[in-house]
matplotlib code that plots the C-alpha trace (Angstrom):
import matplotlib.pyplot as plt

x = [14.7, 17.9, 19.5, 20.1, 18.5, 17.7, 18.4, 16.3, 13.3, 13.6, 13.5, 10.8, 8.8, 9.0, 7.9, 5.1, 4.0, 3.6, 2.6, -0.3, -1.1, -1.4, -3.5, -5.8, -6.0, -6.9, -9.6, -11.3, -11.6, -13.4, -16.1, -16.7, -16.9, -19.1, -17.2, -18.1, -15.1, -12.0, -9.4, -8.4, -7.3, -5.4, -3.4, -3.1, -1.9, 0.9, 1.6, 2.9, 4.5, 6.5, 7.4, 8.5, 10.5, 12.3, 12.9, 14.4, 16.2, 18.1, 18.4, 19.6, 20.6, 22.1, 18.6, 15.9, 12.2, 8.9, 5.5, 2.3, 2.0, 3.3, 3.6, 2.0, -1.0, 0.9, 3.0, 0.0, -2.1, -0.5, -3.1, -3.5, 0.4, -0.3, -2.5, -0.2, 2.6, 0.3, -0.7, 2.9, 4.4, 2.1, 4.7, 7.6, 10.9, 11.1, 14.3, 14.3, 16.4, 19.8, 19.8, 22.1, 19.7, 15.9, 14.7, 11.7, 12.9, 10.1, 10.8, 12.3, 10.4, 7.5, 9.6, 11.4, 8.4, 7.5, 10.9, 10.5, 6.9, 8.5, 11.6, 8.8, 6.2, 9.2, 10.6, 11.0, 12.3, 13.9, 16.1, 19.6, 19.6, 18.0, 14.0, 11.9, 8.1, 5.2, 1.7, 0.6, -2.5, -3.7, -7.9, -8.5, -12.3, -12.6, -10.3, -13.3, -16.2, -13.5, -13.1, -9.9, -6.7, -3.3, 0.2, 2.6, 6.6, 8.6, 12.5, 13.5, 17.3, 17.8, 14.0, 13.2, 11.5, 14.0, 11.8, 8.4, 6.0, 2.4, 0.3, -3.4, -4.2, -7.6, -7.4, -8.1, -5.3, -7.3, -6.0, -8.5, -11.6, -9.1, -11.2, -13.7, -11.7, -12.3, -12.1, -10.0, -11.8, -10.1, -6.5, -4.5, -4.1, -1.2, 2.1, 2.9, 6.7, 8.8, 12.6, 13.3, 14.7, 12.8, 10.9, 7.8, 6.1, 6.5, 3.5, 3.5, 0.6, 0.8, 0.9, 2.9, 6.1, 8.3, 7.4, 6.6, 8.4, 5.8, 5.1, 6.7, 4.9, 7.3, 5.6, 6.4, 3.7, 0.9, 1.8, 0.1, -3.2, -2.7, -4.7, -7.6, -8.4, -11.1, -12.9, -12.2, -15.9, -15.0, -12.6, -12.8, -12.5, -10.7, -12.0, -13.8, -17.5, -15.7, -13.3, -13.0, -16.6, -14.5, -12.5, -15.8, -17.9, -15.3, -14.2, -17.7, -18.5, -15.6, -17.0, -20.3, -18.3, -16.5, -20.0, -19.2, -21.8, -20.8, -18.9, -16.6, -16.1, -14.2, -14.7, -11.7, -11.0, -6.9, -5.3, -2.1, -4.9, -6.2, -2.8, -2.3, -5.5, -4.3, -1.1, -2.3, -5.9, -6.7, -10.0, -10.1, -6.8, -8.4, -8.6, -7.8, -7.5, -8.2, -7.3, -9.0, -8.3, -9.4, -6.0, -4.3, -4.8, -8.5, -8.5, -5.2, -5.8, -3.5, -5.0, -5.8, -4.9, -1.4, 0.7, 3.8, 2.8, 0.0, 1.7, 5.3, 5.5, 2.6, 2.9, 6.8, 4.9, 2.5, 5.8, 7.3, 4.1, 3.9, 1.7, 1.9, 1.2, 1.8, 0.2, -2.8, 0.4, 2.2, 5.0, 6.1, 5.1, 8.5, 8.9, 11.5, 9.4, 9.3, 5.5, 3.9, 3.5, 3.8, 5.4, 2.5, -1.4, -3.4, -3.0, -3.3, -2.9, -3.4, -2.2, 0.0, 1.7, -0.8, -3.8, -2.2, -1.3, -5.4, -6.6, -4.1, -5.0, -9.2, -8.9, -6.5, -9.3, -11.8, -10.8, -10.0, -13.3, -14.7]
y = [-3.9, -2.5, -4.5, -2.0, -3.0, -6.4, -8.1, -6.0, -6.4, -10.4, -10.6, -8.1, -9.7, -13.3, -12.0, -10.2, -12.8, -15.0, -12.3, -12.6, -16.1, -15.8, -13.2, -14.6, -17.8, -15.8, -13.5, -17.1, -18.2, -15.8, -16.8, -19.1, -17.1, -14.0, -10.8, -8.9, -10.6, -8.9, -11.0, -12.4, -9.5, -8.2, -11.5, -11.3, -7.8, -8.8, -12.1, -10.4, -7.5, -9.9, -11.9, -9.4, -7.7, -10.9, -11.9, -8.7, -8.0, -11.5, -10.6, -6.3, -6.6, -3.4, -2.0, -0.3, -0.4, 1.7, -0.4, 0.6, -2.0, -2.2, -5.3, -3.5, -5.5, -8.6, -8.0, -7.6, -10.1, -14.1, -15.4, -13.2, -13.5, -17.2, -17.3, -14.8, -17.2, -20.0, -18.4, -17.1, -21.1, -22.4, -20.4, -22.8, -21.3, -20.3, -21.3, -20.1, -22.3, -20.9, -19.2, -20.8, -20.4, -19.4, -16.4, -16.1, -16.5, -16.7, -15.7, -18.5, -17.8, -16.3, -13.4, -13.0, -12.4, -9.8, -7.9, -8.2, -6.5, -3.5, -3.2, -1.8, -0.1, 1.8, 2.9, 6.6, 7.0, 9.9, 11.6, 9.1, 5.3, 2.5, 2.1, -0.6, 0.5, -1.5, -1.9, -5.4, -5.2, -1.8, -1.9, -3.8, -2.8, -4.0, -7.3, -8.8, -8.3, -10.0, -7.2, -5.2, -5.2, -4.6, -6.0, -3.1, -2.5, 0.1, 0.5, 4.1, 5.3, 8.7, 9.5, 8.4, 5.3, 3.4, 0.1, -0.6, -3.6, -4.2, -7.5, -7.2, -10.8, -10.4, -8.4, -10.3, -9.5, -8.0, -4.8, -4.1, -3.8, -2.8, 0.4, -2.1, -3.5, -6.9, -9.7, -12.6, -15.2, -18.5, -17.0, -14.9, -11.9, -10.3, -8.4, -5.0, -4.1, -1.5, 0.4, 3.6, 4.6, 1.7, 3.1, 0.8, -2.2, -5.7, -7.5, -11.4, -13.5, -14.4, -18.4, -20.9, -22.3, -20.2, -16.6, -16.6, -14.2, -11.9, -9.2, -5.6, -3.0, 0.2, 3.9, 4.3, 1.7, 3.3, 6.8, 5.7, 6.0, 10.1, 11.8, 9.4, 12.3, 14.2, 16.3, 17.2, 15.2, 12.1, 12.0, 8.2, 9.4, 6.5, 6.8, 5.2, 6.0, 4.6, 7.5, 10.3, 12.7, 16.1, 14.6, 12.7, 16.2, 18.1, 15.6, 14.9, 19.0, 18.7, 15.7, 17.5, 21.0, 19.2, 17.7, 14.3, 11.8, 9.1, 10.0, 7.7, 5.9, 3.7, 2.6, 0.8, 1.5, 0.8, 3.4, 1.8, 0.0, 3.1, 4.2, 1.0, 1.0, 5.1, 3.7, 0.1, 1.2, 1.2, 2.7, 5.9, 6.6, 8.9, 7.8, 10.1, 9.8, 13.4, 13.8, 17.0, 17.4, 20.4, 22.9, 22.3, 25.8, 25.0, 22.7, 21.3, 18.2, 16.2, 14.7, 11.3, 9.7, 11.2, 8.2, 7.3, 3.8, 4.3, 5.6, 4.4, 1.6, 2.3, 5.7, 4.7, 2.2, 5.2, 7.1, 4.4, 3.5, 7.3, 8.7, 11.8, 12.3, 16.1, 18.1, 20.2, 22.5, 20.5, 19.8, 16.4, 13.8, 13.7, 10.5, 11.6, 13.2, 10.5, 8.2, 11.2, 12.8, 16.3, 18.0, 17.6, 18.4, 16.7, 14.7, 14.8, 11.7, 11.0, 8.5, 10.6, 14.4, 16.2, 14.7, 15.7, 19.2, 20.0, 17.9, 19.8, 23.8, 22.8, 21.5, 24.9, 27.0, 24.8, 25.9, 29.0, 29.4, 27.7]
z = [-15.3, -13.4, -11.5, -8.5, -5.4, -6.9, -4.0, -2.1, -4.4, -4.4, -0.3, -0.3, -2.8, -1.4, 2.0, 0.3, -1.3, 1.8, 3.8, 1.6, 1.1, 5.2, 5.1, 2.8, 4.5, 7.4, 5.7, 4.0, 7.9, 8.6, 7.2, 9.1, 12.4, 13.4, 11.4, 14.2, 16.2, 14.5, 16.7, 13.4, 11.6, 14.7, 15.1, 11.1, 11.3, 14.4, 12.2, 9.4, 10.4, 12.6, 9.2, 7.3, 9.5, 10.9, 6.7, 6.6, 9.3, 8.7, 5.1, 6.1, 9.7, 9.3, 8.6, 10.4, 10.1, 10.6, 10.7, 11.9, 14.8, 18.0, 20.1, 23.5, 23.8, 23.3, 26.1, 27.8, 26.9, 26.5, 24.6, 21.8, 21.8, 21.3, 18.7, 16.9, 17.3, 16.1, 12.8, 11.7, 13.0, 10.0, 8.0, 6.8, 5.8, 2.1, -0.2, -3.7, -6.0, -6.3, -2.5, -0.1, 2.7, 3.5, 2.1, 3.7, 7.4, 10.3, 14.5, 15.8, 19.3, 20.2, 22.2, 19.1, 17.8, 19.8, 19.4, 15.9, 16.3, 18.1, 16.1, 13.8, 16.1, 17.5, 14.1, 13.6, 9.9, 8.6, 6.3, 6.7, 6.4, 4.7, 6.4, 5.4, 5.9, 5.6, 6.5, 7.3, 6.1, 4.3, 4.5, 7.8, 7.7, 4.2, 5.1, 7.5, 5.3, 2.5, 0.3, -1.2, 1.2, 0.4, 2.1, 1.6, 1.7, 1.2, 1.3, 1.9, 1.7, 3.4, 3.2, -0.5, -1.8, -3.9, -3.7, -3.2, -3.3, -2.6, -2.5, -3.5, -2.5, -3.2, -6.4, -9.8, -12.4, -14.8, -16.1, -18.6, -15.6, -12.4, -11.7, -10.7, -8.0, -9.1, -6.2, -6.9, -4.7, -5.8, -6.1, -4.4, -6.6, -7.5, -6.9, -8.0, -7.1, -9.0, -8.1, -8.3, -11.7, -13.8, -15.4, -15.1, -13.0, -12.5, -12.3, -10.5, -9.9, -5.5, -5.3, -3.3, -4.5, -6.6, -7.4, -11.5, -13.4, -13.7, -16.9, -16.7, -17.8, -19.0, -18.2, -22.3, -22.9, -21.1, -22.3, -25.4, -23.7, -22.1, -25.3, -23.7, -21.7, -22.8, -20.1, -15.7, -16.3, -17.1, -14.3, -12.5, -8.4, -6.6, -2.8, -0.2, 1.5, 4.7, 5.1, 7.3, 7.3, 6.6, 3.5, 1.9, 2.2, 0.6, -1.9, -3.6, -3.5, -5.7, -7.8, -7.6, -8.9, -12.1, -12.8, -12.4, -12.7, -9.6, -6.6, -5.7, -8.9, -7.5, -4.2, -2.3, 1.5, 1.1, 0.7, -0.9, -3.1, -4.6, -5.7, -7.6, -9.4, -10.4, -11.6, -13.1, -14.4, -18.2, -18.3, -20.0, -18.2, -16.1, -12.8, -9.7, -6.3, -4.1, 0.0, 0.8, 5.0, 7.4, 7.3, 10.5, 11.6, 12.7, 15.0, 15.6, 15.0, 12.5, 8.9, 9.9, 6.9, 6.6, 8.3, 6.1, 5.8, 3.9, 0.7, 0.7, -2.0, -3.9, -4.2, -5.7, -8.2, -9.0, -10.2, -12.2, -14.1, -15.0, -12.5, -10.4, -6.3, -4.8, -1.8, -2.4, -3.0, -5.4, -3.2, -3.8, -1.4, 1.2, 2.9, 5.3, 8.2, 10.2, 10.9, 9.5, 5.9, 8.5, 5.4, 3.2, 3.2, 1.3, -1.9, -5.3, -7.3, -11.2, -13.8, -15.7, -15.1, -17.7, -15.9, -12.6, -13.6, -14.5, -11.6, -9.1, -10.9, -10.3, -6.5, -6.1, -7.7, -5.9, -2.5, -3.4, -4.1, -0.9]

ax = plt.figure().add_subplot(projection="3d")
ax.plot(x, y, z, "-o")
ax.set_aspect("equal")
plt.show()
């Protein structure tokens, strides 16, 4: 592995990880209390983002951030503030051996907190600087009923991803069923974290203590498997019945058009989780993920899946394990808009670039043809 932006990768990763061991502490409480009620995955979602981006920001106070949450209704309401600041003070400072002070580094005050919070909800990205993005928790409707969920960063320098990792705390580590979304219910899953130029993935089991080294897995191993692909019918669709009506409709009259058998194949709400089952995934090496949205020019409306923060990081381990993500148009997928993906429509994603290219040429004829 390089050792460019190794510094970077070793914060990120520790928060990660602990970012997840919360969040999975929260998700096994609620069990215990009606799953109609979702005040534990809001303060879960405030808690982290305020962790990562106070680890951060001590770590790169010359940094900026984008994150999907913004600390209004805290300001606005003190006792979800509270319980926010009670969840992240179960957090103790993190020192690795070898660092000469905390890596993982909480607010020290419940306003700090906040600010935190905002430093992120108020992020605008771009094409110039170094942005950390992140999604507390990818999959919140999946996170109550305790299925998949993701905890995802992403560090981009002038618009592009140059790191990227995402915690699947309740994902088993099992590479030869992933496509199966396999829960890990008496761990904490895994890590997935790659840099831009590696040319593969690092993968670490999430526990508490020391992060383990991990396994890398080069992009030259799992081109082995691309002459795997026999037919656009035995593609594996990576999606979600819970997404948006327009998308689903259009997306399994495609599945329905290539004469696939099961529609979606896989079925995982997170976003950032279905990328790294594309770019992880070992069965038949064909899995796919499709984001089929009405054109802008009929209603006006924007896609409402196209926010940056569901992409950045695992879309960058999709590229370094050897898969490919364009538009519908086969533009690349450009990071440097701002909260939104406004440059791009749509999304193709596949496991490797010959997949991609076929995959890409049928949804173009497909709607062509609509």
């Amino acid at each position: 592995m390089s050792s460019e932006y190794a510094r970077e990768r070793k914060v990120a990763t520790v928060a990660v990880q602990h970012a997840s061991i919360l969040t999975k502490s929260v998700m096994r409480s609620i069990s215990h209390v009606s799953k109609t009620d979702s005040t534990p995955v809001t303060v879960a979602d405030f808690a982290v983002q305020a962790l990562l981006i106070s680890t951060l920001r001590h770590a790169f106070p010359s940094d900026s951030f984008l994150g999907e949450e913004s600390a209004a209704a805290l300001r606005q309401d003190a006792q979800l503030r509270q319980q926010v600041w009670v969840l992240i003070s179960t957090v103790g400072n993190f020192q690795q051996v070898g660092e000469q002070e905390p890596v993982l580094f909480k607010p020290k005050s419940p306003e700090d907190m906040v600010e935190c919070i905002d430093l992120g909800g108020a992020g605008t990205g771009g094409r110039s600087g170094r942005v950390w993005v992140m999604d507390p928790i990818d999959g919140t409707a999946t996170f109550i009923e305790g299925g998949q969920y993701a905890v995802a960063l992403a560090l981009l320098e002038d618009g592009k991803e140059v790191v990227g990792v995402v915690g699947c705390p309740n994902l088993a580590m099992d590479m030869d069923c992933l496509e199966d979304a396999p829960l890990d219910d008496k761990g904490n899953g895994f890590m997935a974290s790659a840099v831009r130029g590696d040319g593969g993935v690092l993968l670490q089991s999430i526990s508490a203590g020391e992060l383990s080294s991990g396994q890398f897995v080069s992009s030259a191993q799992r081109k082995q498997d691309e002459s795997r692909l026999m037919s656009l019918k035995e593609l594996n669709i990576v999606d979600s019945t819970l997404g948006e009506e327009y998308h689903l409709k259009q997306s399994q009259q495609f599945a329905d058009w290539t004469g696939q058998n099961k529609f979606p194949g896989t079925d995982v709400w997170s976003a950032q989780l279905r990328l790294i089952i594309i770019a992880l995934g070992r069965n038949d090496y064909n899995n796919i993920q499709l984001r089929i949205p009405r054109a802008k020019e009929e209603d006006g409306t924007e896609d409402p899946e196209n926010y940056i923060w569901d992409y950045a990081g695992a879309h960058l381990i999709l590229n370094e394990a050897g898969g490919v993500a364009s538009d519908l148009d086969g533009k690349d997928i450009d990071f440097g808009t701002g909260r939104r993906l406004s440059a791009n429509w749509g999304l193709v994603a596949a496991a490797h670039d010959r997949l991609h290219a076929q995959v890409l040429g049928k949804v173009q004829e497909f709607l062509a043809a609509a």
